[in-house]
Structures are given as C-alpha cells and as structure tokens.
C-alpha positions, -999 to +999 in steps of 0.1 A: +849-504-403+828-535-405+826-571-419+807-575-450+795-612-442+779-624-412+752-620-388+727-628-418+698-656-427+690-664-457+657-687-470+671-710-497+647-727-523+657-760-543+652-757-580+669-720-574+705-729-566+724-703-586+701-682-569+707-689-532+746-688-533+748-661-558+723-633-530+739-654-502+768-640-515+752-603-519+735-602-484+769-618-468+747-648-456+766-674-432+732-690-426+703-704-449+668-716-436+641-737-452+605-720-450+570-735-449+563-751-477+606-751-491+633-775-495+667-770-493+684-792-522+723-807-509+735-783-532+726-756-508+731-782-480+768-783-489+776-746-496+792-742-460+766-722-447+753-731-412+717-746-422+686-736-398+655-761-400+622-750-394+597-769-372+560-762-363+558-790-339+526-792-335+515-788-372+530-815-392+510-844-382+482-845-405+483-888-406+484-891-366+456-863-364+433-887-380+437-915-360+434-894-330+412-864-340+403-857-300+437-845-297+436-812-315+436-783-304+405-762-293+389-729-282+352-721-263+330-697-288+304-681-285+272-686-306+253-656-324+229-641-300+194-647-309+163-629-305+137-650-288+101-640-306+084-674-301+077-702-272+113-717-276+152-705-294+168-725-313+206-715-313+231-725-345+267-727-330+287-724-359+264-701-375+289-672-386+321-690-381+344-704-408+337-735-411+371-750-418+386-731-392+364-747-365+342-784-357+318-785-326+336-808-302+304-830-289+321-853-267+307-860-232+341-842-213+330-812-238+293-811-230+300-804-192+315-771-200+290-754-221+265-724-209+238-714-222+228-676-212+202-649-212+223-620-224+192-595-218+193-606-180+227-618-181+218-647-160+232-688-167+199-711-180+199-746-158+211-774-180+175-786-177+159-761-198+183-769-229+192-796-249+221-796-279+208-816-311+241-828-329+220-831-362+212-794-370+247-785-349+219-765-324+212-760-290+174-759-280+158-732-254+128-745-237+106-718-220+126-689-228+115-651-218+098-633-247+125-604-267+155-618-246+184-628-259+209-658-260+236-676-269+258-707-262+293-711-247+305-741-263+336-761-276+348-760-306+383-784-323+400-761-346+409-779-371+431-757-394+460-743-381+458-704-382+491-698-398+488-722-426+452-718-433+464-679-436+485-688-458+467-706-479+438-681-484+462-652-490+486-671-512+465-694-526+485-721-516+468-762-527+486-783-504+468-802-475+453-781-446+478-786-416+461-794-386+476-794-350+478-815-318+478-804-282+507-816-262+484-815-227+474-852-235+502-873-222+501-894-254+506-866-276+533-856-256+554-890-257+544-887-298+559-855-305+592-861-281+598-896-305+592-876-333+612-849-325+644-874-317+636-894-351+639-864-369+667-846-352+688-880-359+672-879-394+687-844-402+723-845-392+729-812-418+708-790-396+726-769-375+702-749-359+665-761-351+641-735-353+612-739-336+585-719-348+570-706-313+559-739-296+525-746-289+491-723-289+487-699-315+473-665-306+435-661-307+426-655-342+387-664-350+378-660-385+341-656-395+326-665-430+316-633-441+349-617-464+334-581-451+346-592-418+370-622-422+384-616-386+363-613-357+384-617-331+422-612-334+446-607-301+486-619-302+487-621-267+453-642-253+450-679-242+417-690-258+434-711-284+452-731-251+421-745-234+409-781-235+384-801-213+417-822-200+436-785-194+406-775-173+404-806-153+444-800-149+436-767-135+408-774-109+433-799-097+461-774-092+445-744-082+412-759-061+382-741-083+371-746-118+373-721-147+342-720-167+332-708-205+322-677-197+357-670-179+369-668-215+340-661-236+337-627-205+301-615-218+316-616-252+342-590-251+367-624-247+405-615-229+424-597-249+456-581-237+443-544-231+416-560-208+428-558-171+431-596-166+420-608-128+428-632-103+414-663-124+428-652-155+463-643-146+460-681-128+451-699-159+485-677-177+505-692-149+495-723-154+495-724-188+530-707-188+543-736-161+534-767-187+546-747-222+579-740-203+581-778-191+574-797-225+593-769-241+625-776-225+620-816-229+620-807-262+652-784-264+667-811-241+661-836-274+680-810-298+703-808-275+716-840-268+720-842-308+745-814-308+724-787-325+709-756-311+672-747-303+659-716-315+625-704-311+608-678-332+586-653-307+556-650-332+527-673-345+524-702-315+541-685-292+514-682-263+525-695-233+562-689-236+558-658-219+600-645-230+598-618-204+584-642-181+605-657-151+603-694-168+616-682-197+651-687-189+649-721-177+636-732-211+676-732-224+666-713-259+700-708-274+686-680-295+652-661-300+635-647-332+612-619-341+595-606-371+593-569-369+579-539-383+588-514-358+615-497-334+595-514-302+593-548-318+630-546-321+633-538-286+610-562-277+634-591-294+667-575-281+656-571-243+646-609-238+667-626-210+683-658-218+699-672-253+727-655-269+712-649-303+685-624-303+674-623-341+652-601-364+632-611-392+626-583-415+599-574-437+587-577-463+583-614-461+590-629-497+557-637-506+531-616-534+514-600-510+519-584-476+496-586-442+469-567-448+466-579-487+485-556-501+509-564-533+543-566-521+561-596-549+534-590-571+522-561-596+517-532-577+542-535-551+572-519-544+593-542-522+625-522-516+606-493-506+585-511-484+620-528-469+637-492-466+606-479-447+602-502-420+641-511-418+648-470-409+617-476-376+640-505-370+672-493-372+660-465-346+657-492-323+694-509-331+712-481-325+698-480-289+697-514-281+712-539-302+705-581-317+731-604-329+715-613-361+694-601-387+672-625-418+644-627-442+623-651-444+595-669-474+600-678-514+638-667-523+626-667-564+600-641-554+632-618-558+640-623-597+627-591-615+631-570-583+669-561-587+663-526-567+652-551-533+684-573-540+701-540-536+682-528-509+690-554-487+725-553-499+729-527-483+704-529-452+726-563-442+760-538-446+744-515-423+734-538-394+772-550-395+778-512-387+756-509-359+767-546-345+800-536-346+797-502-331+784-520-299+805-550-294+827-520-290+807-492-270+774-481-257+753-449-268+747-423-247+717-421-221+706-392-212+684-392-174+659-396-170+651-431-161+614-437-171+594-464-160+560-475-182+536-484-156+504-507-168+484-537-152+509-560-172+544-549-162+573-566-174+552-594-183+540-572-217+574-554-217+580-534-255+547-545-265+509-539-262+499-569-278+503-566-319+520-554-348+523-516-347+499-513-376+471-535-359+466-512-334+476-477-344+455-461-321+470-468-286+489-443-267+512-469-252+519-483-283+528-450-302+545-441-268+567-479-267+576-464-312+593-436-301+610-441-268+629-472-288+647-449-303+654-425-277+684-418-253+668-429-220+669-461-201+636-476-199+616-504-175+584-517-171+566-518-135+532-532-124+505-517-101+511-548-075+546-543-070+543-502-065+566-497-038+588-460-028+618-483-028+617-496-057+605-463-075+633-445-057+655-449-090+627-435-109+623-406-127+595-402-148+566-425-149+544-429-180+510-439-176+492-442-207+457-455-223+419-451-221+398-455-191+399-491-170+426-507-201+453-530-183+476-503-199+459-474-179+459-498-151+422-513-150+407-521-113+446-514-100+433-478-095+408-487-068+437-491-048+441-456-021+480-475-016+485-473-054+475-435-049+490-429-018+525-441-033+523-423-060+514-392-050+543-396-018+564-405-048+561-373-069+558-350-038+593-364-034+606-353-067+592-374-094+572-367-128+540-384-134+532-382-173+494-392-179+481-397-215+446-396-224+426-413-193+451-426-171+444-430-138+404-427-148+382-451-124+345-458-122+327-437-095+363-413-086+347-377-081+372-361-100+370-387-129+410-394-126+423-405-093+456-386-098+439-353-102+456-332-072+488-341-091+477-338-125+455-309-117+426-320-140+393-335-139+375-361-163+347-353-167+319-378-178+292-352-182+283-348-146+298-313-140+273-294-166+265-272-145+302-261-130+321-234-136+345-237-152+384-228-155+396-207-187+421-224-208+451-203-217+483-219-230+512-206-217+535-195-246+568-199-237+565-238-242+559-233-277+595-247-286+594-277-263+564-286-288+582-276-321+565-294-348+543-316-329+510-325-338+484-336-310+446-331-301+431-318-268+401-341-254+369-319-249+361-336-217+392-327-197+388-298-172+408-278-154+410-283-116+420-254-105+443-222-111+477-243-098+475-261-129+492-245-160+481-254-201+515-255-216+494-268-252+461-258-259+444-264-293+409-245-306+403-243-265+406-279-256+435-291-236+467-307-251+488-307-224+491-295-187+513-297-163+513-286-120+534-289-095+528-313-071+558-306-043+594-313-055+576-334-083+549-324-109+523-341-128+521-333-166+493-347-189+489-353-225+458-351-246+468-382-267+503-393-284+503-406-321+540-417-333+560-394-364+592-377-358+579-348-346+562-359-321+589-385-310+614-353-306+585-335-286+583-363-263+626-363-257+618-326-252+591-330-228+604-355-209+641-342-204+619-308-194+596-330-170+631-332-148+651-299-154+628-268-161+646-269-192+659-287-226+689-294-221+709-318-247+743-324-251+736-334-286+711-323-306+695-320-343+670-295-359+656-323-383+627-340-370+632-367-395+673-377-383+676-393-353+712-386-336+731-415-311+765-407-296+788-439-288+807-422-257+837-440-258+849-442-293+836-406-298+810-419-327+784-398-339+754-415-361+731-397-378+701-416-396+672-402-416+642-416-417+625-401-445+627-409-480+636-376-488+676-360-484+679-338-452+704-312-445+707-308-408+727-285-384+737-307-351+749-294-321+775-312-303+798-305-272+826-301-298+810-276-319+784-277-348+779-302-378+763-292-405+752-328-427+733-336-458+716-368-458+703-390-482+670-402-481+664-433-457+708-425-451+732-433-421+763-409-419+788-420-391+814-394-380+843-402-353+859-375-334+898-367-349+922-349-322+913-312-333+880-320-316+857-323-349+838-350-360+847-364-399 
C-alpha cells in the first residue's frame, strides 16, 4: 500500500558508520542530521542521503562572546524578598539563583531600569533612598518601614544557554558552557549574517539548514536549590528577549517606556495562562516584527546558497510566533516539532507557510528522559516509551497530517535496545500508511464546527503553552488531547474579534479554564459586547460548552457572566445563606457519559429549575446543561484526557447539536479510535492501549467485529459486496 523508505530523519554519529546506514536502512531514512554535540564522518556524508545541519545561531560563539560580553542575552529578576527588622535592608540579588545561569549586568544603561519596591505596600522606593554596592552584589535600603518587605527588579546576562546548560546537568556532558548573543545590537547582527554566509559556503554537503528556533529561548529560571531546580518555567513568555537597547527600541516605536516591573508583574512574571494587556501584547508585537526581520535575512543567506531553511519550533523559538501573521513572510521551507502528544502534532501540522511540516518523536536518544527518568540507561524501557507516545500521536495523523517524521540525539544509544530498533521499524512503516492515505483522501468530519475561544486566539492555536506533561492540570490542554483526534473541524477565536458574523459558521464554542486565565478569557469578560454576542449567538442556535470557571469575573453577581445561558452560579461563598436548588441528575444521559470519569466542583450552584444536571457525582455537579432559545449552554465540572473521556466529549458534543448521538461510524472500545477516508472507502482502526482489543464497530455498511493488537492499526477498504476486508 505504501513505500517503505522515505519521509524519515535520521541522527547519524561518526565513529558509528555501520551503524547509521545499516538502521537508516531499517527506519527507510532518506535524510540524516547531525545533533548537538555530533559529527557526521564523509562516510555518512556520501551515503546519498539528503544531509540536514543543525544550527543554534545564537549559541556557537563562545570566542566572540568574550570579546564582547555586553552582547549576551538577558532577563530582569527579581530579588528574594526580605523582611526589614532593623533601621536599613540590605537586598542580595542573586541570592537563590543559579549562579552560572545568571551575572548582574551593572552597566550604567542597566542601572536605569531597576526598582526597588515595598512589597507590603506595594509602592516603588525613589532612587534616592537606595544605592546598589557591586562588591557584595547588594542593593542598600535606607529608611525603610519596620516588618515590610522588599525586593529588587534588576538585570541580569544569562550567561549559559538554557538548552545546553540542560544538557549538561542532565547528561553530564564536559564540554564548554555555550553562551549566546543577542541579535538586537546591530553589530551582532552584521556578525552572525557573515557567519552564517561563511559557513553556508563552508558546508556545500548540507542540504537542509536547520535552524534550531532562532533567537530567545523560553523563560526558564533555575534556582540553586536541587529541591526546586526550576522556579520559573513558561514555553511561551518574553523575559529572556529584553535588553536595555530592546527597551530604548520600544519607547521609540510605541511612544512610552516598559519598566521591570512590566515583566517581573508583582512576581507572578507573564506566563501564557496570564491574560496579557495592552503593554504586553505591544512588546510581543514588537518583539515578533524584529525576530521575523533578522530571521528572514538569515533564510535569505541559505537561500542564495541553494539549500533550504528549516526551523525547529521548540527551544529558542520565542518571537517566531508560527501562527502569527509574520510567520509566513519569513520564507521557512519547512517547520519542526518535538512532540509528545496528539495536540502537539496538530500544533506542527496546522502552521501556514513551508511545505515540510516535521515531527520529532520521542524518546530523544539520550539516557535519560525530561523529567530525569531512565530512558537509554538501566531502568528504561525505550520502545515502550516510543509505542506510548507515538499511539497520542498517531491520533493526531490520522486527522490531520505532516510530511515528515525523525528522531533526534546519540544514534549508539540504540546498541543493546534491539526491541526500540524494531519499534521504530515499524512506527516509520506506519506513518508511510497514514501519509499515503492522505495524499490520496481526507477523513471524515462530522459537524459540528467548534471554535476554542480564549484571550489568545489563533495566536496560541493547539497549545496552551507546554508539553502535555508539564501542565496536566489544564482543561484546555486535556480538551486541545482529545479533540486532535476527533472527527470535527476545529478553530481558534479571540474575545476582540467576537463578532455574529464571524460566529455565524459556528457551532459549538468551548470555553475552558479557571477564573481570570487568558484561556477562560481574563479581563475580556468585563466586556457586556462580549456577553451580549454571545448570548445573541446561542439564542440563535448555538452551544456554549463552559469548563470549570469560564466566563467567571471579579465582582459578577452571579459569579459567571454566562449564567442565564449556563444556568449556574459560582459561588465564592457569598450566598451562605441562600437556598438552594436540589441536584438531581437526569438519567437518561447515563450513556452519553459511558465510561467517563469527571468530578463536580462544590461551589457550583444551580440557578434555577430551567437548568437540567445531566451528571451529578456524591451531590456536586458534573455537568449541566439549559436551554437558552434555539441554542443551549452546557457546563462541565472539569475535563482530564483518557479515552473515555475523549469519547464522552465526541458524545457530548455531537449531542450539544442534535438531541441525540448520532454517528455514522462508531466503536464500543474506548481504547480504538476509528477514521473513515470518504473517498477510497478506508476504514482505520488504532488502539491505543498496550493491551489487544476486540471491538464491534458499526458502520453504514454493516458491523465489523476486529481484534486488535496492543498499540495496533488495522486498515480495511470497502470490496463491492459492501464489506470492509
């Protein structure tokens, strides 16, 4: 049915030859790639395989870094907060930090950002009544109030580059700590661009240059303590982008100044499930203008040497913005990912813009996993680990598909793992299955058309800023897991662009996360037009689908501001008194819930007796759901991914529409997930379990009854008499 070479990267290794070809061979590799801190011999050079080069552009200039050390990168921190018990405070800044992660920057240019703060009275202390002593690394209080607190907003070089200095502690890697350069100064700039054409005209057996991101590396603040190596950690914030010279470049653009405390924000910093503001969503702008510029000066360079520039959407990637409107303009010829997950997948395949959209799948080849766990080592189980994560992505493939698939890290890592080697054997023979079932046909999508409505919008489409198992605890991102794999076509809106016209395509709106998260919507909810269009929208015919506190905002009466369509009330303890409704589930939803497995919040109420429980759990509410009009508003307690739950939400939301489940294909196995290619009359049936699965299927053209094998992929065409085979 397939090809069984192609579509594959490889990492190649000098001093492992043999190796290389021979699983190139295996896997069906056309391509092989060098990895931090590898070499590809001529050997490998020569083997006809297209050969992709990997670049950190801003990491490999230790030598220039040391003649110019004020052109690294930086970030504002924040000191500890001390305890004033005396007549003055004297503040450590580094106190807590890593120390070869971060070096104070005391320049003159750096000094006229700083703040100093009373954090009891949250007020700014003049620059008169402070003084920074670069002996002891400390700045001085004079005359502070008694049992107040404070701390410092200050500048800090970072002066190991986050990946590398990763891994080094994880790996244990010897080599030179990598630092980086900032491409805002102009000189750095004209550097890097020589550099970059110097080595391009240097490596005429590269192919493909593989830039790894660009720039800024997400925020990632390590602290010295091992109990809590990583105090800060967000993939999708700019504090590693800022400089005195960016700042000065902003002020000029935009008319007003940012300050340290626009980033530092009380502490809490900017992550991505913060609502970001006016001057916030400024500064991404503006950082997102210059990374797309230099960017494409430097694509233009690959360019003109015949080679294509890919760009791998992890690590430095900060400013790039893919589902950006600059994006585009860049002239990427291909994108990469490293996943873990369906949405990951889906967050690689829906970019705009080159024609390679390429997976990196996991496990890396290196001992040990993120996290610390053995993976190439004793105690790890690397095929298992490959099988488990390659079913979540596979999910995603079948819906929505990439051109290329590849691992990365130490190839010899493999030796004395012959059941990975075979794993991946037969993962690489599977994605030439799925790529070849699209380049001829599309799945079937069932409507609804669903919209996932946050602060971010497109911006943050398929993503809520992390890995899947970095932030298993947010709605959105358990919600993003399982629609990847699901039969409905799916887009991204934002509160600002809420309009009837454009939701008039719309069927179902998800709206998920705690109370004021940029997922849940933040300060957009203050807005009576967001309301008002909303609620005009459902009473028209659509479905609004809360989960957990959406639509929650400071000072609403009802605690949610969609409670007349939702028919529930948040409350935050001010309705003790009240009377309150009874909460009696309605049985006949028991199977549009099936196996599912979810937990009512004790603090939602019911509004009144429109609103129907169609899940309750030991008297707390699950799910509810009122009709508001033509339209209705259901409401979920919470939504944690597994396959249950993932077929509970196709249930729910083909019910949100219809009354009713209705399926033209369907499966009673939570665990096998079930895509129809229309055309070609394909039926795939994958299990994502490690365990064999026997599964009845309904189908227009009768039933199938299947037995799977554990993490297994059966694909069936239709014959004339109507049956699948």
């Amino acid at each position: 049915m397939s090809e069984t070479i192609g579509f594959f990267t490889i990492p190649g290794e000098s001093g492992y030859e043999d190796l290389t070809l021979n699983l190139a061979k295996r896997w069906g590799a056309d391509c092989v790639r060098d990895c931090d801190g590898t070499k590809l011999s001529d050997q490998i050079l020569n083997s006809g395989m297209q050969v992709y080069s990997t670049l950190c552009i801003i990491r490999e200039h230790n030598e220039y870094v040391r003649k110019h050390p004020e052109h690294q990168q930086q970030v504002f921190l924040e000191s500890k907060r001390i305890l004033c018990t005396g007549s003055s405070v004297c503040l450590p800044l580094l106190d807590g930090y890593f120390k070869k992660q971060f070096q104070v920057n005391e320049s003159v240019d750096s000094l006229r950002y700083w703040q100093v703060f009373d954090r009891t009275s949250q007020k700014e202390i003049p620059s008169s009544d402070w003084k920074y002593d670069s002996l002891s690394q400390s700045v001085l209080v004079s005359n502070p109030h008694a049992f107040h607190e404070y701390s410092v907003d200050f500048m800090a070089y970072r002066i190991w580059e986050e990946i590398n200095m990763y891994n080094h502690v994880t790996n244990d890697w010897n080599n030179e700590p990598l630092r980086q350069l900032d491409p805002r100064y102009p000189e750095v700039r004209e550097y890097l661009l020589q550099w970059l054409d110097a080595w391009c005209n240097s490596h005429r057996e590269t192919s493909i240059v593989r830039f790894t991101s660009l720039f800024y590396n997400f925020v990632w603040i390590w602290g010295d303590d091992e109990n809590n190596r990583h105090l800060f950690t967000d993939w999708s914030s700019y504090d590693f982008t800022v400089s005195p010279l960016a700042l000065d470049q902003f002020v000029s653009r935009f008319g007003y100044s940012l300050s340290a405390e626009d980033f530092i924000n009380s502490g809490l910093r900017n992550p991505s499930h913060v609502a970001w503001e006016g001057k916030m969503m400024d500064y991404l702008d503006f950082t997102n203008q210059f990374v797309s510029s230099f960017a494409k000066e430097l694509v233009d360079v690959v360019h003109r040497y015949g080679k294509k520039a890919y760009v791998f959407y992890d690590d430095s990637w900060v400013g790039m913005e893919p589902y950006g409107h600059r994006f585009s303009s860049i002239g990427f010829d291909g994108i990469i990912k490293c996943v873990f997950s369906a949405f990951e997948t889906r967050m690689c395949a829906g970019v705009e813009g080159p024609d390679v959209h390429e997976i990196r799948l996991h496990p890396y080849l290196f001992p040990v996993g993120l996290g610390g766990s053995p993976t190439f080592t004793d105690g790890g189980n690397p095929a298992l680990d490959a099988q488990k994560y390659w079913v979540q992505i596979r999910r995603a493939l079948l819906r929505s598909p990439v051109q290329r698939i590849g691992l990365g890290g130490y190839l010899h890592l493999t030796e004395g793992y012959p059941d990975f080697v075979d794993c991946i054997t037969g993962i690489a023979d599977e994605f030439r299955m799925i790529k070849d079932l699209h380049q001829c046909d599309s799945p079937l999508v069932y409507r609804p058309r669903i919209a996932i409505l946050s602060k971010w919008g497109k911006l943050r489409s398929w993503t809520c800023g992390g890995h899947f198992h970095e932030h298993p605890d947010l709605d959105l991102l358990n919600i993003l897991e399982s629609l990847a794999g699901l039969p409905f076509e799916i887009c991204f809106l934002g509160f600002d662009e809420l309009s009837l016209d454009l939701l008039d395509d719309i069927d179902v709106i998800i709206n998920a996360g705690i109370a004021t998260s940029s997922w849940s919507g933040g300060n957009a909810w203050c807005s009576d037009t967001v309301v008002e269009i909303l609620n005009r929208w459902v009473w028209k015919g659509g479905t609004y689908l809360a989960v957990n506190e959406a639509s929650a905002f400071p000072g609403c009466d009802t605690g949610l501001r969609m409670a007349p369509v939702l028919g529930l009330i948040l409350d935050d303890g001010s309705r003790l008194c009240h009377g309150r409704w009874p909460i009696c589930e309605a049985r006949q939803y028991t199977t549009l819930f099936g196996n599912a497995s979810l937990f009512g919040k004790s603090n939602i109420l019911i509004l009144d007796s429109e609103t129907e429980i169609i899940k309750a759990e030991e008297g707390r509410i699950v799910a509810a759901s009122r009709s508001f009009g033509a339209g209705r508003g259901v409401y979920l307690s919470e939504f944690r991914y597994t396959a249950a739950n993932t077929k509970m939400l196709e249930r729910l939301l083909l019910w949100c529409c219809t009354n009713e489940v209705h399926q033209a294909f369907s499966c009673d196995c939570d665990d096998v997930s079930l895509t129809y290619f229309v055309n070609k009359k394909i039926l795939v049936l994958s299990n994502t379990s490690n365990n064999e699965k026997s599964v009845h299927c309904e189908t227009p053209y009768g039933l199938i009854i299947e037995t799977i094998e554990p993490f297994g992929m059966v694909i069936m065409a239709k014959g004339e008499s109507n049956v699948f085979s």
